[in-house]
mmCIF file of the N, C-alpha and C atoms, coordinates in Angstrom:
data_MODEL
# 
_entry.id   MODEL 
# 
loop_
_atom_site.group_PDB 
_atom_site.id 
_atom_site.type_symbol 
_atom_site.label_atom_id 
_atom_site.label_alt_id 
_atom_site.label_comp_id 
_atom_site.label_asym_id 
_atom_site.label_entity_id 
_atom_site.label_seq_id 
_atom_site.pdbx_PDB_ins_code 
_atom_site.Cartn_x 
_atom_site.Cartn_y 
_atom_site.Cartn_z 
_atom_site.occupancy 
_atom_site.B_iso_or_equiv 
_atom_site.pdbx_formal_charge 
_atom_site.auth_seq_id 
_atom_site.auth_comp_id 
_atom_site.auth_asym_id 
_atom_site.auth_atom_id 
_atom_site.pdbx_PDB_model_num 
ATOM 1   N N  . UNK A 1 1  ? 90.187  98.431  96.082  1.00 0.00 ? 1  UNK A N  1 
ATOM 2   C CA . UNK A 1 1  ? 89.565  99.716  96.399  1.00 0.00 ? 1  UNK A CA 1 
ATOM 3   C C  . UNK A 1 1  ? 88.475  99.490  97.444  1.00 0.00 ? 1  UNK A C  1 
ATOM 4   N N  . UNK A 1 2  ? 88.437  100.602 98.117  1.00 0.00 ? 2  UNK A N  1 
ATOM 5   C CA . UNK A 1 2  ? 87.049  100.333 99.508  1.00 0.00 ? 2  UNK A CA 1 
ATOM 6   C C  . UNK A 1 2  ? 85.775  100.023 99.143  1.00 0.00 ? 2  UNK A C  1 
ATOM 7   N N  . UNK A 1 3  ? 85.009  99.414  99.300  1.00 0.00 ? 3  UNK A N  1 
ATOM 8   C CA . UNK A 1 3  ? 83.965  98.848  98.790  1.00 0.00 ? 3  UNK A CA 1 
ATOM 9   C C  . UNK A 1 3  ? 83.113  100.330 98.787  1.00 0.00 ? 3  UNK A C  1 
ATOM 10  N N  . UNK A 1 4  ? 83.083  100.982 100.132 1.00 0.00 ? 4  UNK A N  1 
ATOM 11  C CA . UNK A 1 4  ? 82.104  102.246 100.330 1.00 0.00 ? 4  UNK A CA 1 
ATOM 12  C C  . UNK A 1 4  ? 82.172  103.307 99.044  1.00 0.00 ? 4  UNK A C  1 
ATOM 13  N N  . UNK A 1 5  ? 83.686  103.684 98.641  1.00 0.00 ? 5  UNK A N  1 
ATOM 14  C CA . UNK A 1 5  ? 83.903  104.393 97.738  1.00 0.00 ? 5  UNK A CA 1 
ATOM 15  C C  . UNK A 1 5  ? 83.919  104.106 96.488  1.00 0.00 ? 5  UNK A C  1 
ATOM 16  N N  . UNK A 1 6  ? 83.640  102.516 95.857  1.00 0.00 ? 6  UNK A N  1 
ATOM 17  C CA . UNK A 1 6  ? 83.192  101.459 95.229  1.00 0.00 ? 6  UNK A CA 1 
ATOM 18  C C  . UNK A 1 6  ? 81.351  102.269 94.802  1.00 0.00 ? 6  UNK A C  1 
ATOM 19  N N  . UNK A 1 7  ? 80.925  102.299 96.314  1.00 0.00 ? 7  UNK A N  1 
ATOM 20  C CA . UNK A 1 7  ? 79.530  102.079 95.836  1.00 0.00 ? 7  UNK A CA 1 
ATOM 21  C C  . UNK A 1 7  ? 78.988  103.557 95.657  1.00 0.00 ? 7  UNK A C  1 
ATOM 22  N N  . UNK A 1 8  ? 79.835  104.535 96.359  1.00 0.00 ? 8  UNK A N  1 
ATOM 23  C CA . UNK A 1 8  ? 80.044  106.117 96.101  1.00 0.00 ? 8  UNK A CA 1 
ATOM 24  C C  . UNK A 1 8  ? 79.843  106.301 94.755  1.00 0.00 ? 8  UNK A C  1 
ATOM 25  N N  . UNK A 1 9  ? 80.925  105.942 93.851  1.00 0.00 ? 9  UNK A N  1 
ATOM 26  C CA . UNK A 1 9  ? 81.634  105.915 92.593  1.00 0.00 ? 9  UNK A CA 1 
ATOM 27  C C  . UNK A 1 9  ? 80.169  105.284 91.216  1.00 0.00 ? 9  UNK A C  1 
ATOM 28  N N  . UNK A 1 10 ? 79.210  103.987 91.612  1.00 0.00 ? 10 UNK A N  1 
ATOM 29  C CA . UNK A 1 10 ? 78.418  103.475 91.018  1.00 0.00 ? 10 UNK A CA 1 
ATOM 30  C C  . UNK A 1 10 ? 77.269  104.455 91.229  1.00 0.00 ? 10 UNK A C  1 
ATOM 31  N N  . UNK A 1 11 ? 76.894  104.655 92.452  1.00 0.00 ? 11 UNK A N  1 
ATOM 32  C CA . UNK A 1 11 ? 75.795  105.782 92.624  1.00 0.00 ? 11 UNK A CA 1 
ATOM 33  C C  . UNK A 1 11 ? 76.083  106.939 91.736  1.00 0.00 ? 11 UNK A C  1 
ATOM 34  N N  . UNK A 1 12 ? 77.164  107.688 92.175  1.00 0.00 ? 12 UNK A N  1 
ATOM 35  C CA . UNK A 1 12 ? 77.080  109.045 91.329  1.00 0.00 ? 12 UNK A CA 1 
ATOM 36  C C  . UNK A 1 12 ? 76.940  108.658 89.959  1.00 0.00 ? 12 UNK A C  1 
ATOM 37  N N  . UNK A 1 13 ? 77.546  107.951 89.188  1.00 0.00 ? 13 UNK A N  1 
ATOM 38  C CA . UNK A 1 13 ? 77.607  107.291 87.682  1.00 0.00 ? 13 UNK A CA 1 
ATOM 39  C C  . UNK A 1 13 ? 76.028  107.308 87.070  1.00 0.00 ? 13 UNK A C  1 
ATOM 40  N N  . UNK A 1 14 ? 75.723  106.503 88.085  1.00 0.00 ? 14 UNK A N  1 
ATOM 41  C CA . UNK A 1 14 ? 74.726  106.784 87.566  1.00 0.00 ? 14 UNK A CA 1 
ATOM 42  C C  . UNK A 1 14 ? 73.169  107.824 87.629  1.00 0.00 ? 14 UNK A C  1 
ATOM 43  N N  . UNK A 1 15 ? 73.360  108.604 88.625  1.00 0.00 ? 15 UNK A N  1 
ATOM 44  C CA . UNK A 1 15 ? 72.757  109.701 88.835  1.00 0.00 ? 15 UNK A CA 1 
ATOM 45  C C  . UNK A 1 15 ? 73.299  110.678 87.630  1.00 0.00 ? 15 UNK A C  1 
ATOM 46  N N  . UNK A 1 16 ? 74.433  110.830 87.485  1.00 0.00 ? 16 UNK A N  1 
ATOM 47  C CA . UNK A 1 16 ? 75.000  111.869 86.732  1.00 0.00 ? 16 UNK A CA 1 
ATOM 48  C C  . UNK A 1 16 ? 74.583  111.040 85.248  1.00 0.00 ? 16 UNK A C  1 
ATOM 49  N N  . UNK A 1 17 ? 74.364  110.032 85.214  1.00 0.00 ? 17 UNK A N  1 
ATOM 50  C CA . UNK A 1 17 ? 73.760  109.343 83.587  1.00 0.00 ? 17 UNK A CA 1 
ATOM 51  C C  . UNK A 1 17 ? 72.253  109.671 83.409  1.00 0.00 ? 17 UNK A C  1 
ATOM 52  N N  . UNK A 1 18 ? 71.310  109.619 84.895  1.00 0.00 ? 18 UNK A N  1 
ATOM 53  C CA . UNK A 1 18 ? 70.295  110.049 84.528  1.00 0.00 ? 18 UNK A CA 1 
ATOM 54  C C  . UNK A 1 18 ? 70.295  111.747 84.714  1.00 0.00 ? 18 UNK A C  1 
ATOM 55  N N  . UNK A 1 19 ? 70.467  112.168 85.768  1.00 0.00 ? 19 UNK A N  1 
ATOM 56  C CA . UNK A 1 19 ? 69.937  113.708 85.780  1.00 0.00 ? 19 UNK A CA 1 
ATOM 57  C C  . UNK A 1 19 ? 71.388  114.226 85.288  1.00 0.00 ? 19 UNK A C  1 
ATOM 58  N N  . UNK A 1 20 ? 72.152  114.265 84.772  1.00 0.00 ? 20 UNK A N  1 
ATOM 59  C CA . UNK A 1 20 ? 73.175  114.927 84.328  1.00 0.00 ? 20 UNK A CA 1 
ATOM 60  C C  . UNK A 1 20 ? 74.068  115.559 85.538  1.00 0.00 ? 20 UNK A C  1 
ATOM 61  N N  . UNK A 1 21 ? 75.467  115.731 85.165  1.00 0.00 ? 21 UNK A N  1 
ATOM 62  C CA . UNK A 1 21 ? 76.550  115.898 86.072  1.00 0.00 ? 21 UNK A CA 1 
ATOM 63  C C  . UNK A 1 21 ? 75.935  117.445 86.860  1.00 0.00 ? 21 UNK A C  1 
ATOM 64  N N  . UNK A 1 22 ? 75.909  118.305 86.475  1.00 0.00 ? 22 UNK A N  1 
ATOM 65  C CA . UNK A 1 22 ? 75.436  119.838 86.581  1.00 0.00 ? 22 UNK A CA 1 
ATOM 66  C C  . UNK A 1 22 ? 73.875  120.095 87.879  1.00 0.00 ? 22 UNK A C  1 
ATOM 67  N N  . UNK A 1 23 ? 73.417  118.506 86.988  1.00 0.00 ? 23 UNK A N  1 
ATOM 68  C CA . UNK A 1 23 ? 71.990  118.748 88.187  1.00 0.00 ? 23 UNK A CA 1 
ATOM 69  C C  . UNK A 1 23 ? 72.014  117.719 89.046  1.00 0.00 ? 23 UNK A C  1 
ATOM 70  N N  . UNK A 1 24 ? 73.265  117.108 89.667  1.00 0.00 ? 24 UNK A N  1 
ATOM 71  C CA . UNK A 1 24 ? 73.365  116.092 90.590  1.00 0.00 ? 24 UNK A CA 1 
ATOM 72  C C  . UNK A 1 24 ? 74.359  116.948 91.275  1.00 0.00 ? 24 UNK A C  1 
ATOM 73  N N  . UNK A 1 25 ? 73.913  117.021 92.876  1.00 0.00 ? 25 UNK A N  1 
ATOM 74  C CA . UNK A 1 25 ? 74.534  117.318 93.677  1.00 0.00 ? 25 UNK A CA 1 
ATOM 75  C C  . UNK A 1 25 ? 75.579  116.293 94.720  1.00 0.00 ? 25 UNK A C  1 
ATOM 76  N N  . UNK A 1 26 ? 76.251  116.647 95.490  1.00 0.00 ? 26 UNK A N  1 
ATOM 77  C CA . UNK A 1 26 ? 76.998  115.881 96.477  1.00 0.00 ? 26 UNK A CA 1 
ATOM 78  C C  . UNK A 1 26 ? 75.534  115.637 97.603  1.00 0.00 ? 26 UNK A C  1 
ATOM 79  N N  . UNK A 1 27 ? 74.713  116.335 98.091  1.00 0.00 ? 27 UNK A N  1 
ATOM 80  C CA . UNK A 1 27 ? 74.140  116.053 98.517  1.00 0.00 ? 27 UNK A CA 1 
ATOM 81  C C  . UNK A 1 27 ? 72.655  115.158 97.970  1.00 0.00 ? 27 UNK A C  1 
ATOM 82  N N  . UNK A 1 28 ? 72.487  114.970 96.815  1.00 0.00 ? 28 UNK A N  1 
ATOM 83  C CA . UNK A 1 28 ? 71.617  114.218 96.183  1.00 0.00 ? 28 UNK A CA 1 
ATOM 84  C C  . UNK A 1 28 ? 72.545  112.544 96.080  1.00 0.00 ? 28 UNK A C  1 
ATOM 85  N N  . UNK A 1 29 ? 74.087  112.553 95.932  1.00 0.00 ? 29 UNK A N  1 
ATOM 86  C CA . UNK A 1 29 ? 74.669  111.633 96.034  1.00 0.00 ? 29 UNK A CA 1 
ATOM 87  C C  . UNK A 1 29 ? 74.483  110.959 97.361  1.00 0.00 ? 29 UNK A C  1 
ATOM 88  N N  . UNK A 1 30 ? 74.798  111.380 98.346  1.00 0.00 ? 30 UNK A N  1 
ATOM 89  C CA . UNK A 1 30 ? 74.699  111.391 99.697  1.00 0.00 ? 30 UNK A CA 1 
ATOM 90  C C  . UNK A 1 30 ? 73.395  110.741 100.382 1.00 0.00 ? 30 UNK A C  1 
ATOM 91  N N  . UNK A 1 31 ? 72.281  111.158 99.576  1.00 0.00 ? 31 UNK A N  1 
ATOM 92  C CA . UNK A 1 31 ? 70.945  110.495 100.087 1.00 0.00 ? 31 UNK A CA 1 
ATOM 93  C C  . UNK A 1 31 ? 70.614  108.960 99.020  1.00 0.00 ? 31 UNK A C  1 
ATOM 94  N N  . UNK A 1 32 ? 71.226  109.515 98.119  1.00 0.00 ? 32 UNK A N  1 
ATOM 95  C CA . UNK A 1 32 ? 70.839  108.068 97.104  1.00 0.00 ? 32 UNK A CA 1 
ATOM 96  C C  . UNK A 1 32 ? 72.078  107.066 97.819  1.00 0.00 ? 32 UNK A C  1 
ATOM 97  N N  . UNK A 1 33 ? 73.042  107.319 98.745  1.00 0.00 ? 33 UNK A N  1 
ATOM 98  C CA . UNK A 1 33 ? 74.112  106.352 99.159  1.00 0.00 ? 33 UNK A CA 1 
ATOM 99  C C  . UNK A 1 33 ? 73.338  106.278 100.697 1.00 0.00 ? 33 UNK A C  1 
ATOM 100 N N  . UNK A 1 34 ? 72.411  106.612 101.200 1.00 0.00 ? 34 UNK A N  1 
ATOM 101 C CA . UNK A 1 34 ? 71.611  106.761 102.354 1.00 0.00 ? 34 UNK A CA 1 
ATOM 102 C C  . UNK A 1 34 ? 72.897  106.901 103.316 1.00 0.00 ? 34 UNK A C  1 
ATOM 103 N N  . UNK A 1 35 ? 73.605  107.881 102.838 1.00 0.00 ? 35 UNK A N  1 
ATOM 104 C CA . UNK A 1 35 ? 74.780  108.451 103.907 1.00 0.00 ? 35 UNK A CA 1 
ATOM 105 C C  . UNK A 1 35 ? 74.947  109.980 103.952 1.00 0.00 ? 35 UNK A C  1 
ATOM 106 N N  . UNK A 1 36 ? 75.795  110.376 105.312 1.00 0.00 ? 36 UNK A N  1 
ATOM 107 C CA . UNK A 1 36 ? 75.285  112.212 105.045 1.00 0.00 ? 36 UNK A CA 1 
ATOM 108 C C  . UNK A 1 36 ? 76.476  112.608 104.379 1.00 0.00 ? 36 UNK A C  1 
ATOM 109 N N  . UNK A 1 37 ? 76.712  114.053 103.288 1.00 0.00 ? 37 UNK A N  1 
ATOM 110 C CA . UNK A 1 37 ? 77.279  114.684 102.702 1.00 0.00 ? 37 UNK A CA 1 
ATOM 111 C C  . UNK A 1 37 ? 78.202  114.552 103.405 1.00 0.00 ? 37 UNK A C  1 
ATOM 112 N N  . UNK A 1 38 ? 78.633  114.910 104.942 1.00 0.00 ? 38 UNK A N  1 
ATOM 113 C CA . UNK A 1 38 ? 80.160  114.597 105.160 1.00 0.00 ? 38 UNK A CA 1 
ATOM 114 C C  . UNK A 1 38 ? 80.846  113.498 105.029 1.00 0.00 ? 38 UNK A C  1 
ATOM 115 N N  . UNK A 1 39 ? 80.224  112.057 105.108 1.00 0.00 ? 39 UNK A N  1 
ATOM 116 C CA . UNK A 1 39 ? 80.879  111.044 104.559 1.00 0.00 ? 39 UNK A CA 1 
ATOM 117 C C  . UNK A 1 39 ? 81.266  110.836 103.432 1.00 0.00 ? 39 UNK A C  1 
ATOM 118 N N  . UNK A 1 40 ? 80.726  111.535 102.268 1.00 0.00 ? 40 UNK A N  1 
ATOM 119 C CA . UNK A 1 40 ? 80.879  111.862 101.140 1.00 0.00 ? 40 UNK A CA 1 
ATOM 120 C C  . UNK A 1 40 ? 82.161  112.392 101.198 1.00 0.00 ? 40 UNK A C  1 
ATOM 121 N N  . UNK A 1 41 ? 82.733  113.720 101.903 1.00 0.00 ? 41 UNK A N  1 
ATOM 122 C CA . UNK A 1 41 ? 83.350  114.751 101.769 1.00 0.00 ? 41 UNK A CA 1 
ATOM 123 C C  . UNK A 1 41 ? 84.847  113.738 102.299 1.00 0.00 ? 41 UNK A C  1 
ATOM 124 N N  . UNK A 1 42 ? 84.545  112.730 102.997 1.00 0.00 ? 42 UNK A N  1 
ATOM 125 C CA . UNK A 1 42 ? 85.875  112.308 103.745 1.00 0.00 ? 42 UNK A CA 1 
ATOM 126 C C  . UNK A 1 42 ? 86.393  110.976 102.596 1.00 0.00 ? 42 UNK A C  1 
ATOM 127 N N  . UNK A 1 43 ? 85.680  111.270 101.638 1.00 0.00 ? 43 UNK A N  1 
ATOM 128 C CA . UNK A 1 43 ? 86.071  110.396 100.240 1.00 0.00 ? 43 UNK A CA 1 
ATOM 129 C C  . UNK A 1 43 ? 86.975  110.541 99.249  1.00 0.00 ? 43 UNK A C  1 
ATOM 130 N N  . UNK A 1 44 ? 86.187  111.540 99.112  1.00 0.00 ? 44 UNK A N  1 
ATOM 131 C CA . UNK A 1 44 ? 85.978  112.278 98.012  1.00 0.00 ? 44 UNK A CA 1 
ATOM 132 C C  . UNK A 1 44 ? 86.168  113.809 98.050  1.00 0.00 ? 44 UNK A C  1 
ATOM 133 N N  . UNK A 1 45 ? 87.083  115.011 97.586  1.00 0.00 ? 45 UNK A N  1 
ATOM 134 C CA . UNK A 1 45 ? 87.432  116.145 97.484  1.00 0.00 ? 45 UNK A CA 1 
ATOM 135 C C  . UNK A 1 45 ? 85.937  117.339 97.265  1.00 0.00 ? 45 UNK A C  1 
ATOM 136 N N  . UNK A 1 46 ? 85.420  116.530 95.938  1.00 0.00 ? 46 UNK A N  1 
ATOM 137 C CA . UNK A 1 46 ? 84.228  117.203 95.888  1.00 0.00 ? 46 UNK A CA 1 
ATOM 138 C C  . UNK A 1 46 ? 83.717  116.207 94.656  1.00 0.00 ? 46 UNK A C  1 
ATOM 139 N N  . UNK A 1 47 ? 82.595  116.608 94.465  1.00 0.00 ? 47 UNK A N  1 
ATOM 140 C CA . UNK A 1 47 ? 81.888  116.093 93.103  1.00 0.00 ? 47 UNK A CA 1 
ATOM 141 C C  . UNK A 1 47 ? 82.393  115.946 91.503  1.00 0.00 ? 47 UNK A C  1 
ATOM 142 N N  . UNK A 1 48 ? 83.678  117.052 91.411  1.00 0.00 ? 48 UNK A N  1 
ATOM 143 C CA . UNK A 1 48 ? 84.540  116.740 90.322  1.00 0.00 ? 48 UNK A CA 1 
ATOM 144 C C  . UNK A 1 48 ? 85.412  115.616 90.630  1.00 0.00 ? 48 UNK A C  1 
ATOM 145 N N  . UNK A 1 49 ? 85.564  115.343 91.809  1.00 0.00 ? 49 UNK A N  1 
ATOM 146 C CA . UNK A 1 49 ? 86.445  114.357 92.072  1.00 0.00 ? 49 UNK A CA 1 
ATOM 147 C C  . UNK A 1 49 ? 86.175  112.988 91.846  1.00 0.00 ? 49 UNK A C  1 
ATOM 148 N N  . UNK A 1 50 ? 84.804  112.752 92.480  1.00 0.00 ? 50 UNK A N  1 
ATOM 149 C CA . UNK A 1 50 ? 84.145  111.260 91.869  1.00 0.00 ? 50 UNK A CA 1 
ATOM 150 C C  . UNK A 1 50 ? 83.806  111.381 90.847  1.00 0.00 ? 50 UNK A C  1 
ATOM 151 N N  . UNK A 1 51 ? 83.514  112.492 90.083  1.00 0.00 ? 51 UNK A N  1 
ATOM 152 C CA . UNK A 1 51 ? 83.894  112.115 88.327  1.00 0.00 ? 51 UNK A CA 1 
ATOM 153 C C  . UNK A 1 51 ? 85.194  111.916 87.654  1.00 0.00 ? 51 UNK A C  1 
ATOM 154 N N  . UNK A 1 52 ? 86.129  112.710 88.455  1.00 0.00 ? 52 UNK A N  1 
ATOM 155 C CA . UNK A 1 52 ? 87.573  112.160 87.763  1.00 0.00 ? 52 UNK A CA 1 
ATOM 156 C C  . UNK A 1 52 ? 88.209  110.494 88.038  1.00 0.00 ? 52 UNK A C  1 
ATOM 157 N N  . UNK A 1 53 ? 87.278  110.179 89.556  1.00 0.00 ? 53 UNK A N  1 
ATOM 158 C CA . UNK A 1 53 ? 87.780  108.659 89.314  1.00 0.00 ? 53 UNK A CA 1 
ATOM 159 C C  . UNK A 1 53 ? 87.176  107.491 88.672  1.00 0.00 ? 53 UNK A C  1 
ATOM 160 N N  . UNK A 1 54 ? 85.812  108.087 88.561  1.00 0.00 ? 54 UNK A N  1 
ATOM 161 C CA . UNK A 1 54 ? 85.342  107.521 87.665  1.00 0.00 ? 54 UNK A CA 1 
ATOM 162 C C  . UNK A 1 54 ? 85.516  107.186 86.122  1.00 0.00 ? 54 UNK A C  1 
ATOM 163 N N  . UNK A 1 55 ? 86.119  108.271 85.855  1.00 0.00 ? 55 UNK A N  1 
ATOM 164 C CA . UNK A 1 55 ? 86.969  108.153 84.344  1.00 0.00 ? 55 UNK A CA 1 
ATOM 165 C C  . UNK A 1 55 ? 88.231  107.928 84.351  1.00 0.00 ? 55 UNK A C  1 
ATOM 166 N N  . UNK A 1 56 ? 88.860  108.335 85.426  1.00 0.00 ? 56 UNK A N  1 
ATOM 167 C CA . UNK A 1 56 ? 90.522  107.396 85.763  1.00 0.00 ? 56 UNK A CA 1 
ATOM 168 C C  . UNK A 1 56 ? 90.246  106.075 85.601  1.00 0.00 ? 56 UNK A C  1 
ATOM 169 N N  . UNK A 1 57 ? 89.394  105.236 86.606  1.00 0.00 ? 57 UNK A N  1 
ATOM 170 C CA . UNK A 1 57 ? 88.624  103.969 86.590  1.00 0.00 ? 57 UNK A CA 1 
ATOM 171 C C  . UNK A 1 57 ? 88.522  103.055 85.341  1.00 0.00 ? 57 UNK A C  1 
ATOM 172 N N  . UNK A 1 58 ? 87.247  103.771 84.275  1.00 0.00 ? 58 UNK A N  1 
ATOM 173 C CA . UNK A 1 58 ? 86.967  103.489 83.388  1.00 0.00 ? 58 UNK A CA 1 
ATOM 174 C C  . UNK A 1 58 ? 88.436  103.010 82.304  1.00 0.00 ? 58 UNK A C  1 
ATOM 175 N N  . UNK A 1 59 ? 89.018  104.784 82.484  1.00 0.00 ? 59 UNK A N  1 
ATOM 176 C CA . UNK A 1 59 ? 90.194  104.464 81.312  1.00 0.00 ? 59 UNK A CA 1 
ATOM 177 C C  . UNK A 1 59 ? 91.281  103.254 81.244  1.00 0.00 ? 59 UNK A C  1 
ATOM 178 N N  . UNK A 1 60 ? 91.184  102.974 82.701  1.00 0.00 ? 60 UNK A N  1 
ATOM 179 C CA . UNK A 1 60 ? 91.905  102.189 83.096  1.00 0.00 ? 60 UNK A CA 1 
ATOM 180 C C  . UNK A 1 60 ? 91.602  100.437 83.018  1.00 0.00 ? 60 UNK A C  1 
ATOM 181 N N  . UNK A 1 61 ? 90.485  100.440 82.707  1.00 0.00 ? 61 UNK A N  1 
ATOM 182 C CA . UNK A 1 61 ? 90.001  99.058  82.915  1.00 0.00 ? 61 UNK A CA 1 
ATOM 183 C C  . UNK A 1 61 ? 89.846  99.349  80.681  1.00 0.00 ? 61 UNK A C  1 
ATOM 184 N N  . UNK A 1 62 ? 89.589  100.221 80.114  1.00 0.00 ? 62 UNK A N  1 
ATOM 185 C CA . UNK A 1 62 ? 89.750  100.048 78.727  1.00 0.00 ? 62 UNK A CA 1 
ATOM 186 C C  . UNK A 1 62 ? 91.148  100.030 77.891  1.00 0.00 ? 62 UNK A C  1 
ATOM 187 N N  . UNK A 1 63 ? 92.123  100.280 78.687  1.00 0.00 ? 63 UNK A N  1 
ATOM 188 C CA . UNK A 1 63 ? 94.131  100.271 78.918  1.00 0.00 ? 63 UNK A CA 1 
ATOM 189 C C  . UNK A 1 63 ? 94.040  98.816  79.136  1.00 0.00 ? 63 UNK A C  1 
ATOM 190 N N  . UNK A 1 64 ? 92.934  98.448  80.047  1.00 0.00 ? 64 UNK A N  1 
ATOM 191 C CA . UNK A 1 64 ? 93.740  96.760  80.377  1.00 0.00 ? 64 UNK A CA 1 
ATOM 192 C C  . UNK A 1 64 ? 92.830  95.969  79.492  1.00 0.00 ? 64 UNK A C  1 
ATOM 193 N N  . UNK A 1 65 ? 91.884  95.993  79.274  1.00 0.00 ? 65 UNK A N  1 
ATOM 194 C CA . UNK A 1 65 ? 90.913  95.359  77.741  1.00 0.00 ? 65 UNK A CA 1 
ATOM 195 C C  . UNK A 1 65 ? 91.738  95.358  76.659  1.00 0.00 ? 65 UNK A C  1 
ATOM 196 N N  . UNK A 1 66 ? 92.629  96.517  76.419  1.00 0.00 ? 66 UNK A N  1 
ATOM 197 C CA . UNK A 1 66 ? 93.050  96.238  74.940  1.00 0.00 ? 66 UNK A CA 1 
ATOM 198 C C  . UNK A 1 66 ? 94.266  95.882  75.148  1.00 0.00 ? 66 UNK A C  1 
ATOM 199 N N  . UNK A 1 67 ? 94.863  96.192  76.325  1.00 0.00 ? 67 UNK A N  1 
ATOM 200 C CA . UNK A 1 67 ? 96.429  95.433  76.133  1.00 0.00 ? 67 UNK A CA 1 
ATOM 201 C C  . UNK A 1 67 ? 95.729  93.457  76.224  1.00 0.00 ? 67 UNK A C  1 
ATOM 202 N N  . UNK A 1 68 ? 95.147  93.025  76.868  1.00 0.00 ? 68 UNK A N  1 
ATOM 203 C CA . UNK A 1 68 ? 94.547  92.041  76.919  1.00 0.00 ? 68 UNK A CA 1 
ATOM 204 C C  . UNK A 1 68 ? 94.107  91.342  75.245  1.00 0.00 ? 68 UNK A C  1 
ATOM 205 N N  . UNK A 1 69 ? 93.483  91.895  74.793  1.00 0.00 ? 69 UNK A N  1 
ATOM 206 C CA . UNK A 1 69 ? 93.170  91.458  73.427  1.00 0.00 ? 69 UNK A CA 1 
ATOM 207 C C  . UNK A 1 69 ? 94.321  91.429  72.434  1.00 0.00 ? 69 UNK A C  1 
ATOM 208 N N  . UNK A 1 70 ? 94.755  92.518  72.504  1.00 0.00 ? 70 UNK A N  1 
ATOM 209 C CA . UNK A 1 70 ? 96.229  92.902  71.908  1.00 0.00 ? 70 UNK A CA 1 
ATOM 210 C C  . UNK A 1 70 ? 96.995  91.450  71.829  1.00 0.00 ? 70 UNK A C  1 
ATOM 211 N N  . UNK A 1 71 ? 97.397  90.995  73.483  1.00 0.00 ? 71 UNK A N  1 
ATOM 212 C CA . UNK A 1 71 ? 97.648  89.745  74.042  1.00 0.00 ? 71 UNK A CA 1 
ATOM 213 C C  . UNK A 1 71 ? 97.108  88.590  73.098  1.00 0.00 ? 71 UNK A C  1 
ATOM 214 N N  . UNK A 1 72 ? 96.069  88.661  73.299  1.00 0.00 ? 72 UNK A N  1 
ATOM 215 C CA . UNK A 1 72 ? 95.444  87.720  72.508  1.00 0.00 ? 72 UNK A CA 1 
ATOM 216 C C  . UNK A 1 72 ? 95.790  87.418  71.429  1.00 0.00 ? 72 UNK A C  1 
ATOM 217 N N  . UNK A 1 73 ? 95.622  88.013  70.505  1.00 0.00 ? 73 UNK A N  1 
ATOM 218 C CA . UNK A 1 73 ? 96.011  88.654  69.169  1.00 0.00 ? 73 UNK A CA 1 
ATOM 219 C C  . UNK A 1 73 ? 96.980  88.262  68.959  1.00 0.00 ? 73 UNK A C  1 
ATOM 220 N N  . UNK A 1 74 ? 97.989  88.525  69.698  1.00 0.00 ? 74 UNK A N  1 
ATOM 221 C CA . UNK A 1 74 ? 99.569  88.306  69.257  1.00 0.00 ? 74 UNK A CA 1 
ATOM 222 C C  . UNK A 1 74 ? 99.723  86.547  69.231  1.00 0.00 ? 74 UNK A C  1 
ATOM 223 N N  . UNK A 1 75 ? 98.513  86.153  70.217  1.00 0.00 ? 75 UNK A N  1 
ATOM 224 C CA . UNK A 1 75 ? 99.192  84.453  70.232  1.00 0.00 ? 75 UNK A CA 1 
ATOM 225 C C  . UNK A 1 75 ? 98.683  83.387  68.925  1.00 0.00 ? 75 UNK A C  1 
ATOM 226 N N  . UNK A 1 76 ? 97.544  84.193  68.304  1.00 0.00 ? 76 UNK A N  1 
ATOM 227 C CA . UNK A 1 76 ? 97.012  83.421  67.054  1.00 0.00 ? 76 UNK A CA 1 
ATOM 228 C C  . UNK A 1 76 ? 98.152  83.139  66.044  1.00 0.00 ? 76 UNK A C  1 
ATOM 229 N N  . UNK A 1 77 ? 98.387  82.637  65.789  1.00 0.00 ? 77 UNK A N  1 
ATOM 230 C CA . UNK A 1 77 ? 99.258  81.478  64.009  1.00 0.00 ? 77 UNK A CA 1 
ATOM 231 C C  . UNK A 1 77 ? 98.611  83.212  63.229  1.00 0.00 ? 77 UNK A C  1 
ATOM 232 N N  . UNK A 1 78 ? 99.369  83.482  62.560  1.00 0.00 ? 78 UNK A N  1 
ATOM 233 C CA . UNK A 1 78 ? 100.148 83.642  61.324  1.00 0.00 ? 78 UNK A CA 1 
ATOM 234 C C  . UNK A 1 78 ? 98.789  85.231  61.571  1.00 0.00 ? 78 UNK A C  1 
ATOM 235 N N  . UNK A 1 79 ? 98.879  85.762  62.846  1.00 0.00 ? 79 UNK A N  1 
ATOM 236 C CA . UNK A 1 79 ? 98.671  86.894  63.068  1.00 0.00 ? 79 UNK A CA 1 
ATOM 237 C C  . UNK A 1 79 ? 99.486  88.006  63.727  1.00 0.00 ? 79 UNK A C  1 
ATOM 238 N N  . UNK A 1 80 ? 100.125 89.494  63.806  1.00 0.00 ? 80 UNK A N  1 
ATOM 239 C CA . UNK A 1 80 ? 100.878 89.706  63.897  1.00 0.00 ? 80 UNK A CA 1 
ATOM 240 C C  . UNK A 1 80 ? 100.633 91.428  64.731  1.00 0.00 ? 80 UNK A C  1 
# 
């Protein structure tokens, strides 16, 4: 994945963890990425959007944690 939309994706996360999704704007994203709202816009659809990949993201890396352990799991002696 592009590193820019990488660091898009970490910024909003966590803006939207402190001031909440509702009171974080694309343009509050935009200055905390010290880039202007249209670079934002050529990313990203809108502000629901870097929250949906952010939880596409997430779900996806907790899909590969448990098939991983799962993995694990299966190779222990006289576990099943």
């Amino acid at each position: 994945m592009d590193e820019k939309k990488i660091y898009i994706q970490q910024t909003a996360m966590q803006l939207f963890s402190n001031q909440g999704f509702f009171h974080t704007s694309v343009q509050d994203i935009a200055e905390a990425c010290r880039m202007s709202k249209a670079s934002i816009y050529k990313i990203f659809h809108s502000k629901e959007d870097i929250l949906a990949q952010i939880v596409r993201d997430n779900l996806n890396h907790i899909i590969h944690r448990a098939n991983y352990a799962r993995n694990e799991q299966s190779k222990q002696p006289g576990i099943s």
